[in-house]
C-alpha positions in Angstrom: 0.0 0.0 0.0 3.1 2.2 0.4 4.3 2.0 -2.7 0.8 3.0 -4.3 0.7 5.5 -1.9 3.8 6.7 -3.5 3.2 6.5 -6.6 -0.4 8.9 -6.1 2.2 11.5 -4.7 4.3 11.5 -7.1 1.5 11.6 -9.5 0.6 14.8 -7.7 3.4 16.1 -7.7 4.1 15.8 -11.2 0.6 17.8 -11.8 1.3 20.5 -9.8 4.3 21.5 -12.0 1.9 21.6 -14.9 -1.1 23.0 -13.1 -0.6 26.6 -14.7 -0.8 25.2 -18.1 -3.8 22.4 -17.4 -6.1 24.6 -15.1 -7.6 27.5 -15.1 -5.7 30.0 -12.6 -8.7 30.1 -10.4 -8.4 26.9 -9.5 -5.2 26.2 -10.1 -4.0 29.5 -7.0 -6.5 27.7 -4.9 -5.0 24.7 -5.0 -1.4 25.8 -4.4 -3.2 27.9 -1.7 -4.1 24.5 0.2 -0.6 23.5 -0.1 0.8 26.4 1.3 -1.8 26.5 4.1 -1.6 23.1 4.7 2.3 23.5 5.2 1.8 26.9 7.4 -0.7 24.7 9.5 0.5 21.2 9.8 4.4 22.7 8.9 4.2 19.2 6.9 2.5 17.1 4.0 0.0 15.3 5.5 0.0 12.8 2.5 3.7 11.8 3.4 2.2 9.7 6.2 0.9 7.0 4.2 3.9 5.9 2.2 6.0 6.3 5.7 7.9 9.5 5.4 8.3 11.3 8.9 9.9 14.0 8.0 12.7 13.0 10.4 15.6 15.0 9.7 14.3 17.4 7.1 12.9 14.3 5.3 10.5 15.0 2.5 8.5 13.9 -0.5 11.4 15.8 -3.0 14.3 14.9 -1.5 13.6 11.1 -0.7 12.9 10.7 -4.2 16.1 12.5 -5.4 17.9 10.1 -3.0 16.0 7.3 -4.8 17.6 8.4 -7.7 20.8 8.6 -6.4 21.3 11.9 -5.6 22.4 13.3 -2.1 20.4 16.4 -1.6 20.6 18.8 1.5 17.6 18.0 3.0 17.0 21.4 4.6 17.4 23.1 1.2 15.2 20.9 -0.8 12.4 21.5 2.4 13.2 25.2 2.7 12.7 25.4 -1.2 9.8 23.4 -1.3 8.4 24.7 1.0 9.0 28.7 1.2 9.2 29.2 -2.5 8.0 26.8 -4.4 4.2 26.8 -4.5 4.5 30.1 -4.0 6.3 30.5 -7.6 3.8 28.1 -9.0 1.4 31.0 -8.2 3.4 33.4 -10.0 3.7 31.4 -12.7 -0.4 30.2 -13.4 -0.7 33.9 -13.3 1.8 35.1 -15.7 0.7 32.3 -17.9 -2.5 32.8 -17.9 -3.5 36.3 -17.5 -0.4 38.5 -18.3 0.3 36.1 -21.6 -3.4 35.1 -22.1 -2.9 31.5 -22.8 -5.9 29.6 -21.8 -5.6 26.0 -20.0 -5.8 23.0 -21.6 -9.0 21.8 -19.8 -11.7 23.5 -18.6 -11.0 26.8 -20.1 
């Protein structure tokens, strides 16, 4: 169950990097909203739970799967990235997209 749980995650993940060019911005700011509320809130992903990720020394979703990959990334970067300036830049980015350049989203628009 783990590993499927995984996998949904990174599914998510993976969306949320293409969000601004998928959703319309209305949704798609709300969405990144959560996230960021979630993380002021909880100061975690509550998903990371169910495939076992603590967060346990700066542990999270983005850096364990660099480290699957190989890789050996600060873990307090990758979380202070993710976390600070990120979704926040995914904002920025829907909206620049969308109503500064006036490309509509693939769906729904």
């Amino acid at each position: 169950m783990k590993q499927i749980n995984f996998a949904l995650h990174l599914l998510g993940v993976i969306f949320t990097w293409v969000m601004p060019f998928v959703l319309p911005w209305q949704l798609a700011v709300a969405v990144y909203a959560a996230v960021i509320i979630q993380f002021m809130i909880f100061g975690k992903c509550l998903y990371n739970v169910h495939h076992g990720l603590d967060e346990k020394d700066d542990l999270i979703f983005y850096s364990d799967v660099m480290e699957k990959m190989g890789l050996h990334p600060n873990r307090r970067l990758v979380k202070n990235i993710v976390r600070k300036w990120l979704y926040p830049s995914m904002i920025v980015v829907t909206l620049l997209w969308q109503l500064v350049l006036h490309h509509k989203p693939l769906c729904c628009g």
